[in-house]
Legacy VTK file of the C-alpha trace (Angstrom):
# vtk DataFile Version 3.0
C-alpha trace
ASCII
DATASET POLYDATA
POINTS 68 float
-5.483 -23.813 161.019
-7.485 -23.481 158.112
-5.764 -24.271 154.796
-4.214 -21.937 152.747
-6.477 -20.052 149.984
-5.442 -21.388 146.312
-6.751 -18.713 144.615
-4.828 -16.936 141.755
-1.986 -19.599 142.211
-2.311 -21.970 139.582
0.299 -20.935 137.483
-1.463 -20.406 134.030
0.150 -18.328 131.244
-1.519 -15.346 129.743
-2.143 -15.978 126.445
-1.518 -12.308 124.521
-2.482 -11.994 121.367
-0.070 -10.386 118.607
-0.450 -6.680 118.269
-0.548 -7.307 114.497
-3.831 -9.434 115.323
-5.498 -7.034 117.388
-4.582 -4.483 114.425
-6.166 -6.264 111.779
-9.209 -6.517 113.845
-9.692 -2.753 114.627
-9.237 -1.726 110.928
-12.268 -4.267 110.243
-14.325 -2.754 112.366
-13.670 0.819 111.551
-14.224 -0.199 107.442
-17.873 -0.427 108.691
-20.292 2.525 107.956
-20.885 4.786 110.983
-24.097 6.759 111.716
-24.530 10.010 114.247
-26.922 9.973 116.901
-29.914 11.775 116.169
-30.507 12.439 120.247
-28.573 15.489 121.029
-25.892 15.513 118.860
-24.349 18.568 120.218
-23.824 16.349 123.079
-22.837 13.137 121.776
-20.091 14.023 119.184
-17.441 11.259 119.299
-20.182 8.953 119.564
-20.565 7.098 116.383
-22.960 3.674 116.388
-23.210 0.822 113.495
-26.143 0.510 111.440
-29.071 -1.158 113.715
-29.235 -3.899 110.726
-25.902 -5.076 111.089
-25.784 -7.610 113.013
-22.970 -9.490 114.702
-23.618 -12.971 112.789
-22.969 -10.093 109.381
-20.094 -8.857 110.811
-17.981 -12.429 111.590
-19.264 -13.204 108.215
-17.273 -10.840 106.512
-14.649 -11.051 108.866
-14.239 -14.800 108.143
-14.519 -13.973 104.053
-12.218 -11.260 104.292
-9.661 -13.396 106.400
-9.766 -16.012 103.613
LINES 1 69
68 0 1 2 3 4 5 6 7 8 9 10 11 12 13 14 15 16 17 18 19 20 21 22 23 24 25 26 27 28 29 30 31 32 33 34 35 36 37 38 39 40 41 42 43 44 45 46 47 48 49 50 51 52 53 54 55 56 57 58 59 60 61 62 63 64 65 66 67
């Protein structure tokens, strides 16, 4: 007999992260100007993107300033 498949059994504990966390993290984002879409906006109107020169280096930046 083959031996049994260990998969999935090694007994590690989910690590969740505190709702007030997760919170604090979607406000940040939001507080960040959003632009339309200029394709089809009829189409696209919950869509909102970030400005193409923010980048994600910018955006921990100010996380880790605003955390201080």
């Amino acid at each position: 007999m083959p031996a049994s498949d260990l998969r999935r059994k090694h007994g590690h504990v989910k690590r969740k992260i505190p709702q007030a966390s997760l919170d604090y993290v979607k406000a940040h984002i939001a507080s960040f100007p959003v632009n339309d879409s200029h394709y089809t906006r009829t189409h696209s109107e919950h869509r909102k993107y970030l400005n193409p020169s923010l980048s994600l280096e910018q955006m921990y930046r100010m996380y880790v300033s605003e955390c201080q």
